[in-house]
C-alpha angles and dihedrals in degrees: 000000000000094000096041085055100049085050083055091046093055104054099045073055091054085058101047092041084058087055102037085053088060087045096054098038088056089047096036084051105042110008079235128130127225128192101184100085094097082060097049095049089061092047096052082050089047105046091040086051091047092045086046113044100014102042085036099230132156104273096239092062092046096054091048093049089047092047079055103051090049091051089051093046092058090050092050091045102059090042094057109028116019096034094056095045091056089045090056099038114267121163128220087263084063097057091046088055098043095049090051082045084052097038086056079048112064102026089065083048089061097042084054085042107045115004129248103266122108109263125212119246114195120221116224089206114071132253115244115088142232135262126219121164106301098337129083113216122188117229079236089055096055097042081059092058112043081035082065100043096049093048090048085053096035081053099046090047094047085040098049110017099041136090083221095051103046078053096054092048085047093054091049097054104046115353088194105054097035075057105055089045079066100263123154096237096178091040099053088046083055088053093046092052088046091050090046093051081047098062103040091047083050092060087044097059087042103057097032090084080063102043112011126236125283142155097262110034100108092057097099096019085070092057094052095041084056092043088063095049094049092042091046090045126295099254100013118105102200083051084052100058096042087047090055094045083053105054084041097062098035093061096046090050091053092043093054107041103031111015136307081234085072110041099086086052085055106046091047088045099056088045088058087046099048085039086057097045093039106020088183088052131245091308111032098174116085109245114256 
């Protein structure tokens, strides 16, 4: 049991790291917070799922369009609606404030869209699990977690080994000189914002085969998903993803010995305890 629970664990971690990514890179980037991931988490699932089952194209496509017009939408995001607030401004109250505005928002705009019964998301990759040794592991299951590992690896190259993302660590530890060195600043915390929209619509697609789609399911995805971050390591993104791999398996684990009832107690309670022990989180240091 033990086993079979940590696998599970593990992927629902896999979930919360993605969002908790998106989390630390806006932070990382613009020492800003944002509280519409959960949102966009629901409308990844929600275009991909439009592109896929209404417009009746390959899966593959679908997920790749959609992966683009998130991108696009993040970008789009910070442009019209952070950037002007900082020009004008606005505090990081003000942004907290604007992204719950937004997050309202666009959760009302998919239940006019699209309704506000659960839609069926189709998995591509069959149903019937595998077994290996004593533990039982979904195809869906599977797809989580090497998606995530591939994006974890996909982000540390683009963040070390590229011209766009030394720029982007540059940004986010001093904007003015990163700017007189001739760096794009707004231009890399729109990236930042894109990348983080990615991510989260990315987790969305991923876990709407196991739990449909639907206007409000990344309500409490989004907390969990901010909870990794805070409990890795507010602003690092390798704090982020084993964050999220703990309160994963926390709750699974509670869920699992003691009552489902419990395991959101538990996770947030370990979170308050680590956060008392370690108030910067488990790593403290932003990642180079």
């Amino acid at each position: 049991m033990f086993l079979q629970l940590l696998v599970g664990g593990i992927a629902v971690g896999c979930i919360y790291a993605l969002i908790g990514l998106g989390y630390s890179l806006i932070y990382s980037a613009s020492g800003l917070m944002s509280f519409v991931q959960g949102e966009i988490f629901m409308l990844g699932a929600y275009v991909a799922f439009t592109i896929y089952v209404g417009c009746k194209i390959p899966f593959i496509f679908a997920v790749f369009i959609a992966i683009a017009i998130m991108f696009v939408f993040g970008m789009l995001m910070e442009r019209s609606m952070i950037s002007p607030l900082l020009k004008r401004g606005a505090g990081q109250i003000h942004i907290v404030i604007a992204t719950i505005g937004l997050s309202i928002f666009l959760k009302n705009f998919a239940m006019i869209v699209w309704g506000t019964d659960v839609k069926n998301f189709p998995s591509v990759f069959g149903e019937f699990p595998y077994q290996i040794g004593v533990v039982s592991i979904s195809p869906q299951q599977l797809v989580i977690m090497l998606v995530t590992i591939v994006c974890m690896i996909l982000l540390h190259l683009f963040m070390n080994k590229t011209r766009m993302g030394t720029s982007l660590r540059a940004a986010a530890q001093d904007p003015m000189a990163a700017g007189v060195v001739g760096i794009n600043v707004p231009f890399t915390v729109g990236m930042a914002w894109a990348l983080a929209a990615v991510l989260s619509a990315i987790a969305g697609i991923l876990l709407a085969p196991i739990y449909g789609v639907y206007p409000k399911m990344g309500a409490i995805l989004s907390t969990k998903g901010f909870a990794a971050a805070v409990l890795g390591g507010y602003g690092n993104m390798y704090g982020a993803i084993i964050g999220g791999l703990i309160v994963g398996v926390v709750e699974t684990m509670a869920a699992g010995y003691l009552s489902s009832s419990f395991k959101d107690i538990i996770s947030f309670g370990v979170l308050i305890v680590v956060l008392f022990v370690m108030p910067h989180g488990i790593l403290k240091v932003k990642a180079d």
